[in-house]
C-alpha positions in Angstrom: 121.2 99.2 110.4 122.1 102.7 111.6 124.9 103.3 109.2 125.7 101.3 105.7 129.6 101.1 105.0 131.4 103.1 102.1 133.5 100.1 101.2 134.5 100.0 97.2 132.3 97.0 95.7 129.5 97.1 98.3 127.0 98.9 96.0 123.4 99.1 95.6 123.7 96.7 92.6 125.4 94.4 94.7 123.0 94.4 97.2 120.4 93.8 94.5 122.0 90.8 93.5 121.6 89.5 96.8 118.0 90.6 97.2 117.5 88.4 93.6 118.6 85.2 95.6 116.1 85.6 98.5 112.2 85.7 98.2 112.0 87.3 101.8 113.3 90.2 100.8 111.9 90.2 96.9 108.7 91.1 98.7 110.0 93.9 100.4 111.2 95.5 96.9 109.7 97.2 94.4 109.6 95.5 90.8 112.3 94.9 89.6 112.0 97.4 86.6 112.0 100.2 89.5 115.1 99.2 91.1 116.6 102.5 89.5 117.5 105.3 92.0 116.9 103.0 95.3 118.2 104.3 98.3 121.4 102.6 99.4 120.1 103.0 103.3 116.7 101.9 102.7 118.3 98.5 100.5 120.7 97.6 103.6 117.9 98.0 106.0 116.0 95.4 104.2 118.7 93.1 103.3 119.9 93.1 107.1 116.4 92.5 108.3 115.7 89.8 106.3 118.9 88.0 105.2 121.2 89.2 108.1 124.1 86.5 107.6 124.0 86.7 103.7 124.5 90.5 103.8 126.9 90.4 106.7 128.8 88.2 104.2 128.5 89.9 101.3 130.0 93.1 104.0 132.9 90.9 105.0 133.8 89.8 101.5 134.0 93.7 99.9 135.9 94.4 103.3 138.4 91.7 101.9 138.7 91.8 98.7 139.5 95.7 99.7 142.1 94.9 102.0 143.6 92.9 99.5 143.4 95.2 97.0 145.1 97.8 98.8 147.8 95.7 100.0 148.8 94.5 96.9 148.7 98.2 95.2 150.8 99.6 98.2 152.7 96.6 98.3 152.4 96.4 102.2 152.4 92.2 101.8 155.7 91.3 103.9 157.0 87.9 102.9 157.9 85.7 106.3 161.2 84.3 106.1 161.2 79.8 106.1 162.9 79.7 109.3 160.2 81.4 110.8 157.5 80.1 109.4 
């Protein structure tokens, strides 16, 4: 993965998280007990060689949850009116 997106809630410990779920890419980890310090990059690289649709997921939900997020705290949500709906 060339570049890994700054997106609020897509963290390393996030990405951990997902590593935990999937023995393909536990093996590509160090112990868990050194997880501390891991390079964000390195983590992605991993996650999207080896579980490519989880952590294209787990992208796609931060992007969201984001979106909504912002929407809601800049109030940009614009209500359709019932006759048009």
């Amino acid at each position: 993965m060339a570049a890994v997106p700054q997106i609020e809630g897509l963290t390393v410990e996030s990405m951990l998280e997902l590593a935990k779920t999937s023995a393909a890419a536990l093996r590509h980890l160090p112990d868990e007990r050194d997880w501390d310090g891991l390079n964000r990059k390195w983590v992605a690289d991993i996650l999207y060689t080896v579980e490519r649709a989880k952590f294209e997921k787990l992208i796609k939900d931060a992007v969201k949850a984001r979106k909504e997020r912002l929407e809601e705290k800049h109030n940009l949500n614009v209500e359709m009116r019932p006759e048009f709906a």
